[in-house]
N, C-alpha and C positions, 0 to 999 in steps of 0.2 A: 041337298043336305037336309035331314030331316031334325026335327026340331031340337029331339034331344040332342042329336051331335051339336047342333051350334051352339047349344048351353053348355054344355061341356067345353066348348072351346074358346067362350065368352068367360068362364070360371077358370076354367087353367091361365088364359092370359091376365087376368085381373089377382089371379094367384102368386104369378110370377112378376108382375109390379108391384105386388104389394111386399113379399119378400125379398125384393133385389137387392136391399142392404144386406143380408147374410150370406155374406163373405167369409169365407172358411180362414182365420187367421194363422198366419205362417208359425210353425211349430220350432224345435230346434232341430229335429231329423228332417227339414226339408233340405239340406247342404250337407255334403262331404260324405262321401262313399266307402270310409272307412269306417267311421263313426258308425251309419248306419249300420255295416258290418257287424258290427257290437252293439245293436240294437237300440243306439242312441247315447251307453256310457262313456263320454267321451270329455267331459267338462275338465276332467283333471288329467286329460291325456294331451290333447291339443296340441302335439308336437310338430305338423306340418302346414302346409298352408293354409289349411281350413281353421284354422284356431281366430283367423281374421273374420270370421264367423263364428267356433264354438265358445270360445273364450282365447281374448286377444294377450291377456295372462303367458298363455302358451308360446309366444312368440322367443322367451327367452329360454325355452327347453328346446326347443327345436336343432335343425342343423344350422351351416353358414349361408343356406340357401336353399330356399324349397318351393316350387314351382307347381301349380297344379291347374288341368283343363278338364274338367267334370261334364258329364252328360248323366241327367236321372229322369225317370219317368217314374210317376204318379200310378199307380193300377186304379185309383179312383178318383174322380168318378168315371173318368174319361183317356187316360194315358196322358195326362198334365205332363209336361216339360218343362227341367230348369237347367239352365246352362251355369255353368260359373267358373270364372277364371281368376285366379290369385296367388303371389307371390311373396315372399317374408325372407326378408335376412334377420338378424334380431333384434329386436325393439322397433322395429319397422316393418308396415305390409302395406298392401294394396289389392284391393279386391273390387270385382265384376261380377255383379249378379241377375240373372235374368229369369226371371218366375213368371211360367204362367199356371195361369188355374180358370179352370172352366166349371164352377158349383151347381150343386144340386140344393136345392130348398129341400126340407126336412120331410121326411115321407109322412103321407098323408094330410099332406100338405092342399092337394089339389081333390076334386071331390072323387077323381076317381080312385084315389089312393097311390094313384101312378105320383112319382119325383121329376119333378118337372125342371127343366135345365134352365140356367141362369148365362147370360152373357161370360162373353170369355175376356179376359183381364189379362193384362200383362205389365209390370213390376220389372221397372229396374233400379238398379242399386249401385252404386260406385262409392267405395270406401279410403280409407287410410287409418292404419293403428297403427298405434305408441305405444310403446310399454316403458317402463323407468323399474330395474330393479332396487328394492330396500334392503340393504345388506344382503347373508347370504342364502336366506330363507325363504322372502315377501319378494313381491314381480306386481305390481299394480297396473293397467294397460285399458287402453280402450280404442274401440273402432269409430269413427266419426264416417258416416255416411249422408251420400245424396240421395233419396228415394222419389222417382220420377213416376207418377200415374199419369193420371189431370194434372196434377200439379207438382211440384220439386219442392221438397220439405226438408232439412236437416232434421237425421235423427241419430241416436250415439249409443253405443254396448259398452259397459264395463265390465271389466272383471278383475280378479283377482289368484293367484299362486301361492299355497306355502308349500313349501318344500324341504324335507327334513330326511334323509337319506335316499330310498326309496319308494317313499311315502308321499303322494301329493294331494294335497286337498284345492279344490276348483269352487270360485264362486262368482257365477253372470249375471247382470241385469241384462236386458235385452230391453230395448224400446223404450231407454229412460226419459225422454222425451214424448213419447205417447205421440207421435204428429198424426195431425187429420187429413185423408186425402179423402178422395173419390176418385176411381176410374170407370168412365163413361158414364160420369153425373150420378154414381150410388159409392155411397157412403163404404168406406175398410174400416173392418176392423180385424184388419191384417197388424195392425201397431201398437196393440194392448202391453203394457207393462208385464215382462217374463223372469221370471229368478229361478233360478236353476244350481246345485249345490251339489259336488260329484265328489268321489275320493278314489286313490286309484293307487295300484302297486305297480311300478315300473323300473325295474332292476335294470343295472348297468347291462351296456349289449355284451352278449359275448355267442358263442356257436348256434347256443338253443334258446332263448329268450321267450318270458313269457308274461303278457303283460295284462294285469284285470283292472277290473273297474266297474262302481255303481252310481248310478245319478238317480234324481229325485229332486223333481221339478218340485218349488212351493207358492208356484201358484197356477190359479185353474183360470187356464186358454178356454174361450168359448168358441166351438167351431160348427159347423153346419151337419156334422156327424156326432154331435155331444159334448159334451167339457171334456176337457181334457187334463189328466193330472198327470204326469209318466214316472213312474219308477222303473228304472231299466239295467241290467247287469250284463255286461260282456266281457269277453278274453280274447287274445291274440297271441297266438304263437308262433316267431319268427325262428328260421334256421337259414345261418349264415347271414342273416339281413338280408336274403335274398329271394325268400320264400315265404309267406303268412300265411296263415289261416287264422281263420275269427268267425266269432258266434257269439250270440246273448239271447235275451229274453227280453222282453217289456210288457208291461199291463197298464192300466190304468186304475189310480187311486182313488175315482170318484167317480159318480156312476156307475156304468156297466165295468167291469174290469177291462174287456177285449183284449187278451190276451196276445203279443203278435212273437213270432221265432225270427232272425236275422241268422243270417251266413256270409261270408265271404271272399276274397283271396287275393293276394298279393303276387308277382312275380317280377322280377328285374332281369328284361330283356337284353341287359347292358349293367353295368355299373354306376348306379344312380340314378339308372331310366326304370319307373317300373308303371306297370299296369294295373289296375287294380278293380275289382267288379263286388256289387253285393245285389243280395235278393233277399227282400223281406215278403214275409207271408203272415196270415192268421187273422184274428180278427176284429184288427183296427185299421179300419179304411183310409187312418189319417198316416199309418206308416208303410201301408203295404206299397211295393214297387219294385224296381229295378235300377240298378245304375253303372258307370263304368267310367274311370278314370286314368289319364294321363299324367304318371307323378315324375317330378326330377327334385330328386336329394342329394345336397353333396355337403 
């Protein structure tokens, strides 16, 4: 090996312990394959399982039972994988999550300009949420979870629902507790306090149904790809409840914008059994991916 290589290689790994704390912190589009669908609008929609993640509020729009087993991958940096499984009757859920992430230190990080890879991590999560409706308008609710690294922290999401015909307004804290871990002895800051505020139009079902929504994080995630703010708009058009389509947009409100486009589809192979897939593209590395899920509504 001749000199310069070992200095390079002496630099890269003194580069990569020296950033091993920048841990890309978990966003709200990292769970629920519909949502993502809608480019992450989803705060005032939350009507199936996953609201035990977007807002636990949602628990009392939902059906008598919703049931869901999620598979999604990450396109950056590496095809990251997160599992998650969760179910809600209403005012009551239970949720399984499993994240991993395998980061990159921030380019030109290393002298050769090359993104040099960070240890791979893996996050799980085991929850329970409550909701208590206030009259016939307000749904106040929150998720209380275990998050297991290194170590097993209690940590809790609230949210909230108003609801005034077809009109619903969505409002989450995420990580109101901020807990500290470390996985494999480097510092998360996967747990930063998140608020996130959505409103949404969702008409009673009937043959052709069409449902919109905008969210608008207010506060900025710092992630190993840039801060992150999201403003995001999506829509979903169901026929017959049997069928969806969905799409949106998101950007980002601070820094760079990176713009990303979502797609994606619904179908019930059964009555109450359906399947459901999305793919986002464009140019924010913290949403691009794929995912596909296992849903039962009844």
């Amino acid at each position: 090996m001749r000199f310069r290589d070992l200095v390079r290689v002496v630099c890269g790994t003194a580069v990569m312990c020296a950033t091993a704390a920048l841990v890309s912190a978990q966003t709200f589009e990292t769970i629920g394959i519909r949502a993502q669908g809608m480019a992450g609008a989803f705060v005032a929609v939350a009507d199936d399982a996953t609201a035990t993640w977007w807002n636990p509020a949602g628990l009392a729009s939902g059906a008598l039972f919703s049931g869901i087993v999620e598979r999604g991958v990450a396109r950056a940096p590496s095809d990251d994988a997160t599992l998650a499984v969760s179910f809600v009757v209403p005012s009551l859920g239970f949720s399984y999550y499993r994240l991993r992430t395998s980061e990159l230190a921030p380019a030109g990080a290393a002298p050769s300009g090359a993104r040099v890879r960070l240890p791979t991590f893996v996050l799980t999560e085991v929850g329970a949420s409550f909701g208590q409706s206030l009259g016939d308008h307000v749904v106040l609710a929150s998720t209380v979870r275990l998050v297991r690294a290194d170590q097993t922290r209690a940590d809790v999401d609230i949210g909230a629902m108003l609801r005034f015909g077809v009109t619903r307004v969505g409002l989450v804290v995420k990580h109101a507790y901020e807990p500290e871990l470390t996985a494999d002895g480097n510092p998360l800051s996967s747990f930063d306090r998140q608020v996130r505020v959505g409103v949404a139009y969702v008409p009673h079902p009937a043959a052709v149904t069409v449902n919109a929504a905008l969210d608008a994080d207010l506060t900025t995630t710092p992630t190993v790809f840039g801060n992150a703010r999201h403003l995001a708009g999506g829509a979903e058009l169901w026929v017959e409840r049997r069928l969806g389509v969905r799409g949106g947009v998101s950007m980002n409100t601070v820094d760079a914008s990176r713009p990303s486009f979502s797609g994606g589809a619904s179908a019930a192979f059964s009555k109450g059994f359906f399947i459901d897939a999305q793919l986002t593209r464009g140019d924010d590395p913290i949403k691009e991916g794929w995912g596909f899920s296992l849903r039962v509504t009844f």
